[in-house]
C-alpha positions in Angstrom: 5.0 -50.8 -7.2 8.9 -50.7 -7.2 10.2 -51.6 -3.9 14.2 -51.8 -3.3 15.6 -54.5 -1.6 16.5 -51.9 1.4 13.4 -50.6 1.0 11.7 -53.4 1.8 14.4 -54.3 4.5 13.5 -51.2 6.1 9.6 -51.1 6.1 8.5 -54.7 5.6 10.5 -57.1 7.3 10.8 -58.3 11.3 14.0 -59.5 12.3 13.3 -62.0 15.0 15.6 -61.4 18.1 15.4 -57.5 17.4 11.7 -57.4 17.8 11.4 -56.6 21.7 8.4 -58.1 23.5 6.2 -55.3 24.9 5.3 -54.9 28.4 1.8 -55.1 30.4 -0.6 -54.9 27.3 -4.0 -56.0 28.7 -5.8 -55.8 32.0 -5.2 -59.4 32.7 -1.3 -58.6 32.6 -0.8 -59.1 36.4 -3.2 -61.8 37.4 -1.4 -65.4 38.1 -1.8 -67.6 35.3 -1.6 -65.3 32.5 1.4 -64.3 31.9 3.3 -64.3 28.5 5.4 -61.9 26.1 3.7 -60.2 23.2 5.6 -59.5 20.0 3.4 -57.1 17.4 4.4 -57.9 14.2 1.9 -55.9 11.7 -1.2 -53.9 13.5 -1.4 -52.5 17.0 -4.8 -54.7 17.0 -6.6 -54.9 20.3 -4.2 -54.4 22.4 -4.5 -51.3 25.4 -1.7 -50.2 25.5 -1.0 -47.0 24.3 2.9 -47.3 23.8 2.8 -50.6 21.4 4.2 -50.2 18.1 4.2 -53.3 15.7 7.4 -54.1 13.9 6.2 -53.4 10.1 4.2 -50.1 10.2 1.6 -49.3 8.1 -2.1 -50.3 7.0 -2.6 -54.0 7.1 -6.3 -55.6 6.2 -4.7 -58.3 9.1 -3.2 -58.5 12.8 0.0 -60.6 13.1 1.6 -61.3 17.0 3.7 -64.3 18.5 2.9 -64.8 21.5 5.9 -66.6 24.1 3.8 -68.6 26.9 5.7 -70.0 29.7 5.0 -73.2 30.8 1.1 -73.1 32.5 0.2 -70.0 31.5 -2.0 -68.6 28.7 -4.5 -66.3 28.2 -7.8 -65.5 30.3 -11.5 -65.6 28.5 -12.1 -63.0 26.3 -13.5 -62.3 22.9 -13.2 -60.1 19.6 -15.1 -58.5 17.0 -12.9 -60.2 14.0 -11.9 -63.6 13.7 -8.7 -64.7 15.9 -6.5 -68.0 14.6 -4.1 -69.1 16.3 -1.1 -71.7 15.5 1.1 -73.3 18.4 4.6 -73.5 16.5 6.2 -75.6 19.2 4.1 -77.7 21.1 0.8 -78.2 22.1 -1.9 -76.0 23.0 -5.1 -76.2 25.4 -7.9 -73.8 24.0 -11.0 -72.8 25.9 -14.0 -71.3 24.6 -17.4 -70.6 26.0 -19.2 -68.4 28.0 -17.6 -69.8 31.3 -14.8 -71.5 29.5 -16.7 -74.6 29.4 -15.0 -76.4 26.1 -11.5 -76.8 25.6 -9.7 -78.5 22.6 -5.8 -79.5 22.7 -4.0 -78.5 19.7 -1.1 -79.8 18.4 1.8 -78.4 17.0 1.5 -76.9 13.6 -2.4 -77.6 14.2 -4.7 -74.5 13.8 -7.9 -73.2 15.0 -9.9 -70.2 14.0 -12.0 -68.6 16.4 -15.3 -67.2 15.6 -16.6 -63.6 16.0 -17.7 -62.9 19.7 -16.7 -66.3 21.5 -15.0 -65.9 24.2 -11.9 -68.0 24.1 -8.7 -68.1 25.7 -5.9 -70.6 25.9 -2.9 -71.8 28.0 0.4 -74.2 27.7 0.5 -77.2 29.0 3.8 -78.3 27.8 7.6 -78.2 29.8 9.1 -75.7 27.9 7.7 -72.2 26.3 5.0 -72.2 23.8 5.2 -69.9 20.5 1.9 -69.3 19.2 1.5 -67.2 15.8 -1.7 -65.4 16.3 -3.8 -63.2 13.5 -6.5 -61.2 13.6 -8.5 -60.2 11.1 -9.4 -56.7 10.3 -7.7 -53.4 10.4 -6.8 -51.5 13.6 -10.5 -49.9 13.2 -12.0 -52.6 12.4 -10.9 -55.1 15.2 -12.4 -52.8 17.7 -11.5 -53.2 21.5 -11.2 -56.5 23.2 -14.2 -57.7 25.3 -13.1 -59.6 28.9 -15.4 -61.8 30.9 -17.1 -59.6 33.7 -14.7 -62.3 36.2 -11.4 -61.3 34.7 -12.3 -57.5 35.0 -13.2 -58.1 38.4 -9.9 -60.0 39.5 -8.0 -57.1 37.6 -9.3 -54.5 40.3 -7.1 -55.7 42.7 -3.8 -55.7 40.7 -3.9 -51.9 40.5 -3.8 -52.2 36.4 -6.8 -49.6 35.5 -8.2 -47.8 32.6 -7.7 -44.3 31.2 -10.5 -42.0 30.2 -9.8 -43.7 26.4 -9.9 -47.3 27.8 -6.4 -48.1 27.6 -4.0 -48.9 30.2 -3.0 -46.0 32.1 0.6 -45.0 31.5 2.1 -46.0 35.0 0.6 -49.3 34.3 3.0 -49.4 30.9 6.2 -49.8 32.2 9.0 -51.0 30.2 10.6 -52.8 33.4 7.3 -55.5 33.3 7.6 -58.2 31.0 4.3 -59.8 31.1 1.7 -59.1 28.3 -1.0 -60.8 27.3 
């Protein structure tokens, strides 16, 4: 394959600071706690909604996002049907895992941990500035499937008036570019 320098400007790179985080992407967007910025860089992944685009189109065998945390926040339990690593890029990083989010492990910078299939996991900052976590998972955008929540975060999503279309993605009104929280 011959690929041009502007070709592969144009198709295969991500300029950070023209990469736009998207808006509510999961059903845990509004829920106190859990909010953060969601940059795609290569596959859509699990996300739900609809309107995300990552950065570098096309087929990847592999999901790629950075995720901005704000200080105590993070990501409620949930679980996937591909791998998920994650690397905290500038400070530390509390994960949970478990059923009821019994474990927890803090990871420091540059540290990494790969999830396992299934587990349900999520993670949060505990540090006095943002957190930038670079985040991939594995598979295609068939393969990775949709995300599983725990049966408790669906239920505290019901009163935040964030709800599922026919498809299982967020509904459009829910998609708003004026919200900055993702997940």
């Amino acid at each position: 394959m011959d690929i041009t320098p502007q070709q592969m400007e144009a198709t295969r790179v991500a300029r950070w600071g023209k990469v736009e985080p998207y808006g509510e992407t999961f059903i845990e967007s509004r829920l106190p706690g859990f909010t953060k910025r969601l940059y795609k860089i290569i596959n859509r992944g699990v996300l739900e909604n609809k309107g995300v685009q990552p950065a570098i189109q096309g087929a990847h065998r592999f999901g790629v996002t950075l995720i901005e945390v704000p200080v105590g926040q993070g990501a409620n339990l949930h679980s996937h049907k591909t791998e998920e690593v994650f690397f905290p890029l500038n400070g530390k990083m509390i994960v949970i895992w478990g059923d009821q989010g019994e474990h927890q492990i803090e990871l420091n910078q540059w540290d990494c941990i790969s999830m396992p299939t299934g587990v349900m996991r999520g993670f949060r900052n505990p540090n006095d500035h943002a957190l930038v976590i670079y985040s991939v998972v594995g598979g295609t955008d068939e393969e990775v499937g949709r995300i599983e929540w725990h049966p408790d975060v669906l239920k505290a999503a019901e009163g935040t008036g964030l709800q599922y279309d026919e498809t299982g993605y967020l509904k459009n009104e829910a998609q708003g570019a004026d919200r900055q929280v993702a997940s």
